[in-house]
C-alpha positions as CSV (number, residue, x, y, z in Angstrom):
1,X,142.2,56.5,145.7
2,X,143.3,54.5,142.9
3,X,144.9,51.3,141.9
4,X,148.2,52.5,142.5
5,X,148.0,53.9,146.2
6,X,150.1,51.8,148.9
7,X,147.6,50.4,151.1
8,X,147.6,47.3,152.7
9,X,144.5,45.7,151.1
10,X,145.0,47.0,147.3
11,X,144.5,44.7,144.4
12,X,147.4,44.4,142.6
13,X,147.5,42.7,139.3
14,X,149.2,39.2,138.8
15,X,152.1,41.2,136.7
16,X,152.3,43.9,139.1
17,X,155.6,44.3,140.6
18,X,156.3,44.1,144.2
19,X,156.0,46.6,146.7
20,X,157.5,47.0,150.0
21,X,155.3,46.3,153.0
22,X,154.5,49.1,155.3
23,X,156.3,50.0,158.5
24,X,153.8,48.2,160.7
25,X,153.9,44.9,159.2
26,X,158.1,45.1,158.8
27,X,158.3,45.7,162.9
28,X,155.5,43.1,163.6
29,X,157.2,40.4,165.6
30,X,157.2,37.2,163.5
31,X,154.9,34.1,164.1
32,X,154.4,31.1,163.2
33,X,154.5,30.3,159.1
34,X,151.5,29.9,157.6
35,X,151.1,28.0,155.0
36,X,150.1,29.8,151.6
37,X,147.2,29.1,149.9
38,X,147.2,30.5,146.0
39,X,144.9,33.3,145.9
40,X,141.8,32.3,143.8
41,X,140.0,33.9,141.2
42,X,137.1,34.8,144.2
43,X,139.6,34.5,147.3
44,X,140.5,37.7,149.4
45,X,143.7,38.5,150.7
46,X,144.0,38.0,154.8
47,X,143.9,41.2,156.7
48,X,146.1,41.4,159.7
49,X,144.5,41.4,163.1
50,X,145.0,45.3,164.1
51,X,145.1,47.1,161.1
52,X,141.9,48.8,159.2
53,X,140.5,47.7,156.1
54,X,140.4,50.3,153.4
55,X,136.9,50.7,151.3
56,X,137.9,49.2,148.1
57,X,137.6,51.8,145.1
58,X,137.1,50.7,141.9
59,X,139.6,52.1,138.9
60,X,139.2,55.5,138.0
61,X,138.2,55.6,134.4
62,X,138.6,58.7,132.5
63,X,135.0,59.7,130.8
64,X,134.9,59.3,126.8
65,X,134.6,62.1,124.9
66,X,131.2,62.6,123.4
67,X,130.7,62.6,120.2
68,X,127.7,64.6,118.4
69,X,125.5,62.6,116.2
70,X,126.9,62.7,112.5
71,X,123.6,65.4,111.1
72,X,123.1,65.2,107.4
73,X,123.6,68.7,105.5
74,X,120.5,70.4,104.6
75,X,119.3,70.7,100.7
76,X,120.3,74.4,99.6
77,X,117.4,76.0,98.6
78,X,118.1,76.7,94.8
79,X,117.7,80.7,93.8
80,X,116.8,79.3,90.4
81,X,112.7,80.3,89.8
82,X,110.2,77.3,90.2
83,X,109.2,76.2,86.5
84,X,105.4,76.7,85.9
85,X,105.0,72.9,86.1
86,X,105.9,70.6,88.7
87,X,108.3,67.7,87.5
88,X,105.7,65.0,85.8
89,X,103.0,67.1,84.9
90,X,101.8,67.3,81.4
91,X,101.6,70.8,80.2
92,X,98.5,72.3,78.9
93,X,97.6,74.4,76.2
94,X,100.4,77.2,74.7
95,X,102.5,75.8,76.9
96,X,102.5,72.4,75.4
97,X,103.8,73.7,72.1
98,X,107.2,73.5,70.7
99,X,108.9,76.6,71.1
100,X,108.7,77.3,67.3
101,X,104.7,77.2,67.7
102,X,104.9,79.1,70.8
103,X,106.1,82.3,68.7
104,X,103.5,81.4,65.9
105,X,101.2,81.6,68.5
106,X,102.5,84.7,70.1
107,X,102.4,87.0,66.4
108,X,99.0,85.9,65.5
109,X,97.9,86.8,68.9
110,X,99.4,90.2,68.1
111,X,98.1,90.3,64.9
112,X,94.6,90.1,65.9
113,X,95.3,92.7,69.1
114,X,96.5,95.2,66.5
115,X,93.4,95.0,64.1
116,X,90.9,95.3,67.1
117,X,92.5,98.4,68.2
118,X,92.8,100.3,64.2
119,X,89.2,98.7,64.3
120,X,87.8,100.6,67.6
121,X,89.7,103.4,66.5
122,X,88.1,103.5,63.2
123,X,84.6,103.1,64.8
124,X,85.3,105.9,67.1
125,X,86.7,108.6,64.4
126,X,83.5,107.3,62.2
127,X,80.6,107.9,64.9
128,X,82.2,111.0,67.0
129,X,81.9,114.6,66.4
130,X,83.9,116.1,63.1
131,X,87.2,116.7,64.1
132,X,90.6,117.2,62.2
133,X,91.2,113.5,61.9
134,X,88.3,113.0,59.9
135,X,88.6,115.9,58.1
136,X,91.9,115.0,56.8
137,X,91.4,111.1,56.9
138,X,87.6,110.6,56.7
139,X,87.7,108.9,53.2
140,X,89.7,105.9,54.5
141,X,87.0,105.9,57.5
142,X,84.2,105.7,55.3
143,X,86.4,102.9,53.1
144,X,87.1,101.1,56.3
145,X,83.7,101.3,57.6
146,X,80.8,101.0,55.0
147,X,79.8,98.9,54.1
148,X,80.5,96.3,57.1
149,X,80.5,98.6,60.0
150,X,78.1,100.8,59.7
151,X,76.7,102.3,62.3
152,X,73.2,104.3,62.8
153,X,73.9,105.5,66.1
154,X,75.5,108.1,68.2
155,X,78.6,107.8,70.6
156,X,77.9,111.0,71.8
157,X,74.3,111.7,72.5
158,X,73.1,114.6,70.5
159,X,71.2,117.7,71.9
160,X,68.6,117.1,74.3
161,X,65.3,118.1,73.5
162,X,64.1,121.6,74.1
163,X,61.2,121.1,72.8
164,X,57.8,119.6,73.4
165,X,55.9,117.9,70.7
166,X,52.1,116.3,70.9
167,X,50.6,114.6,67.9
168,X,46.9,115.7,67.9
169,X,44.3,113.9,65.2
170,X,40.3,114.9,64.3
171,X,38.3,112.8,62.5
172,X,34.9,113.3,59.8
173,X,32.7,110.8,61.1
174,X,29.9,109.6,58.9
175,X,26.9,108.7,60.6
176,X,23.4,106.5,60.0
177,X,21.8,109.3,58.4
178,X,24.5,110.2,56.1
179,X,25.7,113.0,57.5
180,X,29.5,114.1,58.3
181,X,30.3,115.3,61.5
182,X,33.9,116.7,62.3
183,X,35.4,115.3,65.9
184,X,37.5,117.5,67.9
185,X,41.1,117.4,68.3
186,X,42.5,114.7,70.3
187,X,45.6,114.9,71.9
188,X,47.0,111.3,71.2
189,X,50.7,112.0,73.0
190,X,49.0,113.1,76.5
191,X,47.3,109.7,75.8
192,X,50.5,107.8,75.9
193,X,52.1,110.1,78.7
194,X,49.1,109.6,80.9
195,X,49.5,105.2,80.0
196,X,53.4,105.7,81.1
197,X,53.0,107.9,83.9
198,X,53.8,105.7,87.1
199,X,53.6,102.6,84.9
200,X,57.0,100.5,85.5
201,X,57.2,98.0,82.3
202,X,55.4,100.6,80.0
203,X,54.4,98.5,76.3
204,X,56.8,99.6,73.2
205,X,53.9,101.1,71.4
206,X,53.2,103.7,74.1
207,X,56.7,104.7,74.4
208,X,57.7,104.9,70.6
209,X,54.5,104.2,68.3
210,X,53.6,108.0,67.5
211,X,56.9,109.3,68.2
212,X,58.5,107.3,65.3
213,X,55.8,107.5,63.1
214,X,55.6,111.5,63.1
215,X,59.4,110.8,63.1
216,X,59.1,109.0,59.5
217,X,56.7,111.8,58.2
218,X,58.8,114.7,58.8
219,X,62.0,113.6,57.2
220,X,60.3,112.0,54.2
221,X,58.1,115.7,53.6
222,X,59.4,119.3,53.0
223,X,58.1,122.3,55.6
224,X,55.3,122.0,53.0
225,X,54.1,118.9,53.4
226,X,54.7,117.3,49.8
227,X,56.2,114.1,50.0
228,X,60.1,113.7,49.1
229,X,60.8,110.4,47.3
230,X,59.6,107.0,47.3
231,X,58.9,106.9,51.0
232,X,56.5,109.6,51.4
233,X,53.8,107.9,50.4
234,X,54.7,105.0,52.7
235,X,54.9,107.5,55.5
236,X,51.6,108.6,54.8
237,X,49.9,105.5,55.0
238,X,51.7,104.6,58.2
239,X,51.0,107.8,59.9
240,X,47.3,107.7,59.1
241,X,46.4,103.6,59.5
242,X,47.5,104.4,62.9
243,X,45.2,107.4,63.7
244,X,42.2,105.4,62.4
245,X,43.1,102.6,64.7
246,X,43.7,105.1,67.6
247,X,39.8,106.9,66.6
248,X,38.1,103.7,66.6
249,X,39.6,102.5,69.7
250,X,38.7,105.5,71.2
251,X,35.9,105.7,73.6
252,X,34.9,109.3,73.2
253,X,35.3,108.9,69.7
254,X,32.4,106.4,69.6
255,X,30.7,108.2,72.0
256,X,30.3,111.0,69.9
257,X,29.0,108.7,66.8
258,X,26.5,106.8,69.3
259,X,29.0,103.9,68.3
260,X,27.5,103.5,65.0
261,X,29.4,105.9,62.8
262,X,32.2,105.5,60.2
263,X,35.2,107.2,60.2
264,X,35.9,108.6,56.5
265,X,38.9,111.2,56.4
266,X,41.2,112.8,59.5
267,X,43.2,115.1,60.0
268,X,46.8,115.2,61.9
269,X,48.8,118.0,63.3
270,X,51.5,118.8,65.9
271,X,51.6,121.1,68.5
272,X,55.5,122.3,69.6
273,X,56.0,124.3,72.5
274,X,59.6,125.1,74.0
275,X,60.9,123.6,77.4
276,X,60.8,126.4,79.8
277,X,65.0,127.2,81.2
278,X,65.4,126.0,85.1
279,X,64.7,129.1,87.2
280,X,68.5,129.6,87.8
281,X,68.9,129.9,84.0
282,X,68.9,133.7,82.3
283,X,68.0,133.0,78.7
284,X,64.4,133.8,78.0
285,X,62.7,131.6,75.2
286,X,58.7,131.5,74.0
287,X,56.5,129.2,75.3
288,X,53.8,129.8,72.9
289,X,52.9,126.5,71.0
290,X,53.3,126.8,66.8
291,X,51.2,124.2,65.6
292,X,51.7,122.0,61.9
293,X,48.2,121.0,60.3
294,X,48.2,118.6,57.7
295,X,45.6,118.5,54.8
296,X,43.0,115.7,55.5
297,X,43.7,112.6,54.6
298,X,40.5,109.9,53.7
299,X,40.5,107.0,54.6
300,X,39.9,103.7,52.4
301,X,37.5,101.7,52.8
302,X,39.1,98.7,54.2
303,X,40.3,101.2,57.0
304,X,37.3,102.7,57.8
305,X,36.0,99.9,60.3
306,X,39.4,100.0,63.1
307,X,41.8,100.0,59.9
308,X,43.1,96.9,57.9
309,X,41.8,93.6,59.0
């Protein structure tokens, strides 16, 4: 029910018009007057004996509308790339530059990235196999090369071996009584082989001592062992001080002088054998040594006694 509803005990407000009373009341017999007493602001109207009170309902009130809370937009995500430094960060190195010094920076860069590259590809033309690049170009090589770059080694590795070579040495041995007596051969290479055999951190002078020295002699001597140029005599010297100081550290050597003779000449020589092929392999090569003997070589005095002091 609502305000407006004609029951007998509805509010009505103090501008409401009048209504007409129900049935019942109009055919109710009249009584005595009763004297009216202004309705206050707390007073209730008087209910007639007989007749029901009504619960009283409050006004209706139509709900509000609700409203949605006002939501602020969301930032658009920009499709523009991140810059490479946050907003307030100093920049560091190229970046710091002015664009003009940017591109300085960029052409020298390239500059440099260009002459490495003619450089390596010099190098490689210069140390690998003769090709027709060098054959038509290997005059600007050389001028690009020596005499700078040069180089003294392989990129490719040459030939391996096939061949196995042993520097043997003899010695005249002078004794107390004045006589000479001649040494045997001693194989000086199996010496070495046998020192790096198994040995993990072999010395630099077992490895490459003999080897280099026999090295030196054969490309500063013809097949007929006459020294060519300057540097034969030097490889003569070398080859023999190190024979003498091999003999006299040699036990059997001074075993067979009773450890009291001098060593006056020796005498070098190699023995070359081929590698035998795998067993798989068909090509058949000789394995019978060929020996070189030099001529005997004496041996100063200030070598005699374990070589220059």
């Amino acid at each position: 029910m609502d305000a407006y509803d004609e029951g007998s005990n509805a509010r009505h407000g103090p501008h409401a018009p009048s209504r007409p009373a129900p049935p019942a009341q109009r055919s109710a017999p009249a009584g005595p007057a009763e004297p009216e007493v202004p309705p206050g602001p707390e007073s209730e109207p008087v209910v007639p004996p007989g007749l029901e009170s009504e619960p009283v309902v409050p006004p209706r009130r139509e709900p509000e509308p609700v409203v949605p809370p006002r939501r602020e937009p969301e930032p658009v995500a920009s499709l523009a790339p991140p810059g490479p430094y946050p907003p307030g960060e100093p920049r560091t190195g190229i970046a710091a530059l002015s664009p003009r010094y940017q591109v300085g920076v960029a052409l020298a860069l390239a500059v440099v990235a260009i002459g490495v590259c003619v450089h390596i590809g010099m190098t490689f033309l210069h140390v690998a196999p003769a090709n027709t690049v060098t054959r038509e170009h290997g005059e600007a090589v050389d001028d690009w090369i020596y005499p700078e770059f040069e180089q003294n080694w392989k990129l490719f590795a040459p030939n391996p071996l096939q061949q196995n070579i042993s520097i043997q040495v003899r010695a005249g041995v002078r004794g107390p009584d004045g006589m000479t007596v001649t040494t045997g051969w001693y194989d000086l290479s199996a010496e070495d082989g046998r020192a790096i055999d198994g040995n993990l951190l072999p010395s630099h002078t077992q490895q490459n001592e003999l080897r280099r020295a026999w090295d030196f002699f054969v490309a500063t001597h013809d097949s007929e062992n006459r020294p060519v140029g300057l540097r034969g005599s030097l490889s003569e010297s070398y080859l023999r001080r190190i024979m003498v100081l091999r003999l006299d550290r040699d036990d059997a050597v001074r075993a067979a002088t009773g450890s009291s003779g001098v060593i006056e000449r020796v005498q070098v020589r190699s023995r070359t054998s081929n590698v035998p092929p795998p067993e798989w392999s068909r090509e058949k090569v000789s394995t019978t040594p060929s020996y070189r003997e030099l001529p005997w070589w004496r041996v100063p005095r200030d070598e005699a006694r374990g070589g220059v002091r």
